[in-house]
C-alpha positions in Angstrom: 79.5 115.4 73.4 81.5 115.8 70.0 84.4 117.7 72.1 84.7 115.2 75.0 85.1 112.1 72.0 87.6 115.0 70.3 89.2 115.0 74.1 89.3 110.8 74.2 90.7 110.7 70.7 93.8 113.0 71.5 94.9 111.2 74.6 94.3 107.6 73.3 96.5 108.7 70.5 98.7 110.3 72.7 98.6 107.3 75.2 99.2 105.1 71.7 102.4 107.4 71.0 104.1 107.0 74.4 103.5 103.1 74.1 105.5 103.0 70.4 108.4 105.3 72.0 108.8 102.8 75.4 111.8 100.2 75.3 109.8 96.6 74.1 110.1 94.4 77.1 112.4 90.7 76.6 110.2 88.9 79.3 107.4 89.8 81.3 105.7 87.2 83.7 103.4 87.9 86.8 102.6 84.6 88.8 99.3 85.3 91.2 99.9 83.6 94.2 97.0 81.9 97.0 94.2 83.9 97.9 95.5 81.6 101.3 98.5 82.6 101.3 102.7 81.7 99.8 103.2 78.9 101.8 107.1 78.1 102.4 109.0 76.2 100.2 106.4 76.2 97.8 108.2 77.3 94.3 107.4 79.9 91.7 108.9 79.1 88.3 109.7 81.0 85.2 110.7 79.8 81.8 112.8 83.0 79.9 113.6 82.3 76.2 117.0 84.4 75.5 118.1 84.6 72.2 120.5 87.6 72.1 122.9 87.3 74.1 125.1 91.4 72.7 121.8 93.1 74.3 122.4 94.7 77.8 119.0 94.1 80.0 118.1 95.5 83.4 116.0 92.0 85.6 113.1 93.5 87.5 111.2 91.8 90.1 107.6 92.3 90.0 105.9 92.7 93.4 102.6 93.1 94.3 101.2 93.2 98.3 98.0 94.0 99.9 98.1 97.0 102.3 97.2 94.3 105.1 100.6 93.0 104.4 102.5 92.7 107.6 106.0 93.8 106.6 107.9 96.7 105.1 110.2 94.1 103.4 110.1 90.7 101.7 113.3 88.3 101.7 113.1 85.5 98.5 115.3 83.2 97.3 115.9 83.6 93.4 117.3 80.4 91.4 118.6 81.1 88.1 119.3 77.7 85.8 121.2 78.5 82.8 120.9 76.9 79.5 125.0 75.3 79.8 124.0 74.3 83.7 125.5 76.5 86.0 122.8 77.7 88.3 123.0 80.5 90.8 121.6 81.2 94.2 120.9 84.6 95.5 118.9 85.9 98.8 117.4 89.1 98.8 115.5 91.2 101.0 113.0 93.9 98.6 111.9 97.1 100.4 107.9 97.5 100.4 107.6 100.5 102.6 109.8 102.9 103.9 110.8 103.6 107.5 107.5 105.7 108.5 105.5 103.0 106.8 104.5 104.2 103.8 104.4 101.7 100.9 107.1 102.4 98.0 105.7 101.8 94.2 102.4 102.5 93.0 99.0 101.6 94.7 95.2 101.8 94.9 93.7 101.9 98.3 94.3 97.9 98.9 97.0 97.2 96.7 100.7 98.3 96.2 102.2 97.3 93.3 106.3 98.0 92.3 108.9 96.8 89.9 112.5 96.4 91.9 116.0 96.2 89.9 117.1 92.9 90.7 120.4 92.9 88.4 121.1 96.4 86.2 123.3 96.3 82.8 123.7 92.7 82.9 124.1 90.2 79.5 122.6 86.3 79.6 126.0 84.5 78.6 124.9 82.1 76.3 121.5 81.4 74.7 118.5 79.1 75.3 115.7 79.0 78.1 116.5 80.0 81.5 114.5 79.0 84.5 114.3 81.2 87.3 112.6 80.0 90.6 111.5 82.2 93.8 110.6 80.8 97.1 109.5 83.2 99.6 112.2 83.0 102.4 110.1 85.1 105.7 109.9 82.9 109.3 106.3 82.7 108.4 105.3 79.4 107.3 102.3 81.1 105.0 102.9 84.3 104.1 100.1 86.3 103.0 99.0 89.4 101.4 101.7 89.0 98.7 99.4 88.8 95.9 101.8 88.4 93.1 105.1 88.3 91.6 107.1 88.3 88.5 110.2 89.1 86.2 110.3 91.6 83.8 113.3 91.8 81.9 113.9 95.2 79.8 116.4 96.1 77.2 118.9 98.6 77.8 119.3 101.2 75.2 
């Protein structure tokens, strides 16, 4: 009994260790979508506080699907607002699953989760709060088994 506490102890500190020596994250938000379903032109928004604008960030998009999902790829529409108004529009299609089929990221038997560069080395040109909206942009009219998704912006070292 003593060893397997002995055995917890070393990989919670070791766990603990890895954790300190990560990059800290800038932003991280997950939005959980409909148990019914991301119906079109409904709107996910995200409010991103950006105070230093010298640090070099990689923007990740945060996806998370069901295996039931009916696609290998997703296609959004991402709306970034600026703090000084200019607001850009971009469409992009995000690769779930590769050409046989199998899902790309991390999953458990029902869920697949990954965390896709959006923009790499990039610098927020002026300070303030950023808003950043997605609208899901498939033909279907409710899209399900996209359980959630997010931002996650991470410093660049």
């Amino acid at each position: 009994m003593l060893r397997k506490r002995i055995k917890y102890a070393i990989v919670g500190l070791l766990g603990l260790g890895l954790a300190a020596c990560s990059n800290p994250v800038v932003f991280e938000e997950v939005a959980t979508l409909p148990s019914s379903g991301w119906a079109a032109g409904d709107t996910l928004g995200f409010t991103i506080p950006i105070a230093d604008t010298a640090q070099v960030c990689n923007v990740l998009l945060h996806v998370r699907n069901t295996k039931n999902y009916s696609y290998s790829n997703l296609w959004v529409f991402v709306t970034t607002h600026a703090p000084n108004g200019h607001t850009q529009r971009d469409t992009l299609e995000l690769i779930l699953a590769d050409a046989s089929g199998r899902w790309l990221g991390k999953g458990t038997r029902s869920i697949n989760t990954q965390l896709i560069t959006y923009m790499n080395r990039v610098k927020f040109p002026v300070s303030g709060i950023y808003t950043l909206t997605v609208e899901q942009a498939m033909r279907d009219t409710l899209l399900k088994n996209i359980t959630d998704f997010g931002f996650r912006i991470e410093p660049v070292n």
